[in-house]
C-alpha positions in Angstrom: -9.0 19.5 5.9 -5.5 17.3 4.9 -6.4 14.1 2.7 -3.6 11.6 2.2 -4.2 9.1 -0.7 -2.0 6.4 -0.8 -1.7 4.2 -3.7 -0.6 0.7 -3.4 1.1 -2.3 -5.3 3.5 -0.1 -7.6 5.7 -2.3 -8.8 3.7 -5.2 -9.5 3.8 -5.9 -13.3 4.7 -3.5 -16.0 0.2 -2.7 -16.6 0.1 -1.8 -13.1 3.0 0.8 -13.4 1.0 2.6 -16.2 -2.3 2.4 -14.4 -0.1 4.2 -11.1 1.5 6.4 -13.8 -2.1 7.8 -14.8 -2.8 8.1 -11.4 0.6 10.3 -9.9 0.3 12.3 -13.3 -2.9 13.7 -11.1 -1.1 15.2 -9.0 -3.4 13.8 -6.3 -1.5 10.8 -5.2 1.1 12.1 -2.6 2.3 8.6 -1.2 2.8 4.9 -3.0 4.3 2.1 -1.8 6.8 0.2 -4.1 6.8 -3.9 -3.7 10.5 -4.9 -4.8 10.4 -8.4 -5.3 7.5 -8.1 -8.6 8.7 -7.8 -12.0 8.0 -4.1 -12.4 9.8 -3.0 -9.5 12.6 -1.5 -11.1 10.4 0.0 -13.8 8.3 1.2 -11.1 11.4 3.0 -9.1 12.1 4.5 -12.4 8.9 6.0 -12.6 9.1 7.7 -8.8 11.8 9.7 -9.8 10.2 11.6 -11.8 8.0 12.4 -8.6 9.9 13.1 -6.1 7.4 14.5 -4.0 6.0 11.8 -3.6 6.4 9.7 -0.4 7.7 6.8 -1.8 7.2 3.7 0.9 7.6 0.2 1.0 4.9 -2.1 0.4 5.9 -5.7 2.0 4.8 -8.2 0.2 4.8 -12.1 2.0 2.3 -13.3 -0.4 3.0 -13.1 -4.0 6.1 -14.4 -6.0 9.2 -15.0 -5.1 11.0 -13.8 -1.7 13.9 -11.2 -1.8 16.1 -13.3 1.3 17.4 -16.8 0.7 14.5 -19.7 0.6 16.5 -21.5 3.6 15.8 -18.4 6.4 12.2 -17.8 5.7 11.4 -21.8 4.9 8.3 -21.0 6.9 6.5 -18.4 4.3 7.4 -20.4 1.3 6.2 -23.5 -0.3 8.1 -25.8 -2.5 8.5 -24.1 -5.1 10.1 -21.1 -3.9 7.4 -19.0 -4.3 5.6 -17.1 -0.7 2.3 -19.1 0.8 -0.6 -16.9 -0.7 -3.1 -14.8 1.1 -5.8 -17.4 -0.5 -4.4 -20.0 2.1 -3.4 -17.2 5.3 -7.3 -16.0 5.1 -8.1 -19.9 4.9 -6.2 -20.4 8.4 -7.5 -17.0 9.8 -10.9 -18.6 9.2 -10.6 -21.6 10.5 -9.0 -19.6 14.1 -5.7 -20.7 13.3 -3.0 -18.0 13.9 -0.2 -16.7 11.1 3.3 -15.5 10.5 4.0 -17.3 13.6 8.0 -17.3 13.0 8.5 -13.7 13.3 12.0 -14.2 13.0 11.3 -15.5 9.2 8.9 -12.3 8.7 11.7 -10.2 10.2 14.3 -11.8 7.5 12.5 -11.4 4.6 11.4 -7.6 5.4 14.7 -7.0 6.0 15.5 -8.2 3.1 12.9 -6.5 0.8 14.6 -2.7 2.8 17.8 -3.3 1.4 16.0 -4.5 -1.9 14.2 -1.3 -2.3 17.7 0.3 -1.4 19.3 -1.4 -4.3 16.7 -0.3 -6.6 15.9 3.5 -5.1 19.0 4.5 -3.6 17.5 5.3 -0.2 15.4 4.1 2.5 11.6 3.8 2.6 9.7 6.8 3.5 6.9 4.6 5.4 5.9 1.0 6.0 2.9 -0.6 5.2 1.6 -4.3 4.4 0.3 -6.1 1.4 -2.9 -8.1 2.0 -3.1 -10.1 4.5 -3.4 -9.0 8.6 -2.3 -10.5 11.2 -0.5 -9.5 15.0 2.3 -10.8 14.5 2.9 -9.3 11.4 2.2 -6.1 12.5 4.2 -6.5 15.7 7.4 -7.5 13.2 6.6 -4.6 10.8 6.4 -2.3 14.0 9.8 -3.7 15.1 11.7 -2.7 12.0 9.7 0.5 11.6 11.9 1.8 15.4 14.8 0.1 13.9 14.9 2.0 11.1 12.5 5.3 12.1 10.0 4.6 9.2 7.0 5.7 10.0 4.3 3.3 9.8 0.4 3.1 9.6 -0.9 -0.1 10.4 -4.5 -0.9 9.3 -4.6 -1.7 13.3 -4.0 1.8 14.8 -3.0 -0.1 18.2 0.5 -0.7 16.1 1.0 2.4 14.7 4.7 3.5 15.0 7.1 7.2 15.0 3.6 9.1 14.6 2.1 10.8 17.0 -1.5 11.8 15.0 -3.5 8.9 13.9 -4.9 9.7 10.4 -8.3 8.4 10.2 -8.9 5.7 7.4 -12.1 6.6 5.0 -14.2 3.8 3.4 -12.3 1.6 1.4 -13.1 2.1 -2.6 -13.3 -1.5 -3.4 -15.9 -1.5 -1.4 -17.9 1.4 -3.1 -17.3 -0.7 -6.5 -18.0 -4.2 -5.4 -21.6 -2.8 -4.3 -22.4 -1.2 -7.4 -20.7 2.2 -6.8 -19.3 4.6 -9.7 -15.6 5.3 -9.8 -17.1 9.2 -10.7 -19.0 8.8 -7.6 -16.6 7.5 -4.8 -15.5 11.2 -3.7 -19.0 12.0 -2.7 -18.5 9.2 0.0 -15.4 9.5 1.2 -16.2 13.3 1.3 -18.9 13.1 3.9 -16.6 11.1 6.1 -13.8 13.5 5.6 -16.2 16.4 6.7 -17.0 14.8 9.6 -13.8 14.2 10.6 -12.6 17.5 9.5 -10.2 18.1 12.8 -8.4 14.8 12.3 -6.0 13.8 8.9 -7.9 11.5 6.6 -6.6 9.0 4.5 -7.5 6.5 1.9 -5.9 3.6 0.0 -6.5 3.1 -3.5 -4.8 0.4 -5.8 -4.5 2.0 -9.5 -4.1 0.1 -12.7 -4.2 -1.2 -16.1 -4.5 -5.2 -16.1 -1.8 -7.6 -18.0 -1.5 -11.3 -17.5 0.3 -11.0 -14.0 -3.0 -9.3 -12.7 -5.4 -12.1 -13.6 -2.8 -14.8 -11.9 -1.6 -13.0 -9.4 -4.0 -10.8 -7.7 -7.9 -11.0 -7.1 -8.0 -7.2 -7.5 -8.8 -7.1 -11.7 -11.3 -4.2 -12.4 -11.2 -2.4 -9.0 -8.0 -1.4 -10.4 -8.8 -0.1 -13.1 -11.9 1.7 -11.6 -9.3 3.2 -9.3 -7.3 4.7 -12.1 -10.9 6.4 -13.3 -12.1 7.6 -10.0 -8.7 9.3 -9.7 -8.7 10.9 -13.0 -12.4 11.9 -12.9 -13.1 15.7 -13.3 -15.8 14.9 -9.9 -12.6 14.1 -7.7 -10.8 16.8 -8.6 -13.4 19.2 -8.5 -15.2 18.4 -4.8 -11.2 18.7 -3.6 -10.4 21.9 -4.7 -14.1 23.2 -4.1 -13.9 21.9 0.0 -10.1 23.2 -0.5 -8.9 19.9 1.0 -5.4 19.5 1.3 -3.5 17.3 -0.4 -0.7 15.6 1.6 1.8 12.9 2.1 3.3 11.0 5.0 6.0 13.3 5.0 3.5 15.9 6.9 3.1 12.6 9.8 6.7 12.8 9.9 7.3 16.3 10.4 4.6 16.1 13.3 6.6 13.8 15.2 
């Protein structure tokens, strides 16, 4: 059985580097996905280095801080201020039936823009694609645009957009989740094990979002403790244990490339 876990927000503030640190010192974490326009981006690219086998991706980010592209091509996604619309207000409008990111050409600009960021800070392209909290069509049909453009691979939470794969991995229980109803970061690979035996033929993969908490955490992101829980799951001797005893391999998106 192949397991890909890929850790998310790397880059976001200088406690959240740490808290990924912990979590690629592992060894377990074979992907992460860098967001270049948060203060501990070029910390954060530092840090990769020192992995590299790693599949370092982007992480596009149209929600928090400050865009990468000038404010007067992406007026759409920003407010006043200079600073993106949140994912507070997007979910708001998704609620209420509205649609989102409905200037693709504005989406298109600013991830664009965050590529050649996170070539400026990395000295190469983005291994893989993904997106930072919030989902929407068109976002996913932009992201899917620049993914040919560019031959990233990416894996959208909507498999109907997947792009330059041609096996699906199959997406495991999310560990926020497992937290928010009480679960035990010692606990969470007993969960996403029974899924992964039952999809034993297929890749599995999860998403995890390690981290120590600063003040950018608490006013920037609702994610506080899962974080943190995320950095013990990983670390626990349980995980590592139940992977090496069900001899689960450990992979990266690399392997979905090399498919292809």
């Amino acid at each position: 059985m192949k397991l890909i876990i890929r850790a998310d927000d790397f880059g976001f503030s200088e406690a959240i580097n740490f808290g990924e640190l912990a979590a690629l010192k592992t060894g377990l974490v074979k992907s992460i996905g860098l967001m270049v326009n948060m203060s501990g981006s070029i910390q954060a690219a530092h840090i990769a280095k020192c992995f590299p086998e790693v599949s370092l991706g982007l992480h596009v980010n149209l929600v928090i801080g400050k865009p990468c592209s000038d404010i007067t091509s992406i007026k759409s996604l920003v407010r006043k201020n200079g600073n993106f619309i949140s994912s507070k207000e997007y979910r708001r409008d998704l609620k209420q039936g509205k649609t989102i990111f409905n200037d693709r050409q504005a989406v298109k600009n600013e991830i664009e823009a965050q590529i050649k960021q996170f070539y400026l800070q990395t000295g190469k392209l983005p291994e893989y694609i993904d997106t930072h909290a919030v989902h929407s069509d068109n976002l996913f049909l932009t992201v899917q645009e620049i993914a040919k453009k560019y031959n990233l691979l990416f894996v959208a939470t909507d498999p109907t957009y997947n792009t330059n794969l041609l096996v699906a991995p199959k997406r495991l229980s999310s560990s926020a989740d497992f937290y928010k109803n009480g679960g035990k970061p010692s606990d969470y690979i007993k969960v996403i094990g029974q899924e992964m035996v039952r999809n034993k033929d297929s890749i599995s993969y999860i998403v995890i979002h390690p981290g120590y908490l600063d003040d950018d955490v608490f006013a920037k992101s609702s994610f506080t403790e899962i974080r943190t829980h995320d950095v013990a799951m990983i670390k626990s001797k349980n995980t590592k244990e139940w992977l090496e005893e069900h001899d689960i391999e450990l992979v990266s998106h690399r392997l979905l490339k090399e498919i292809k």
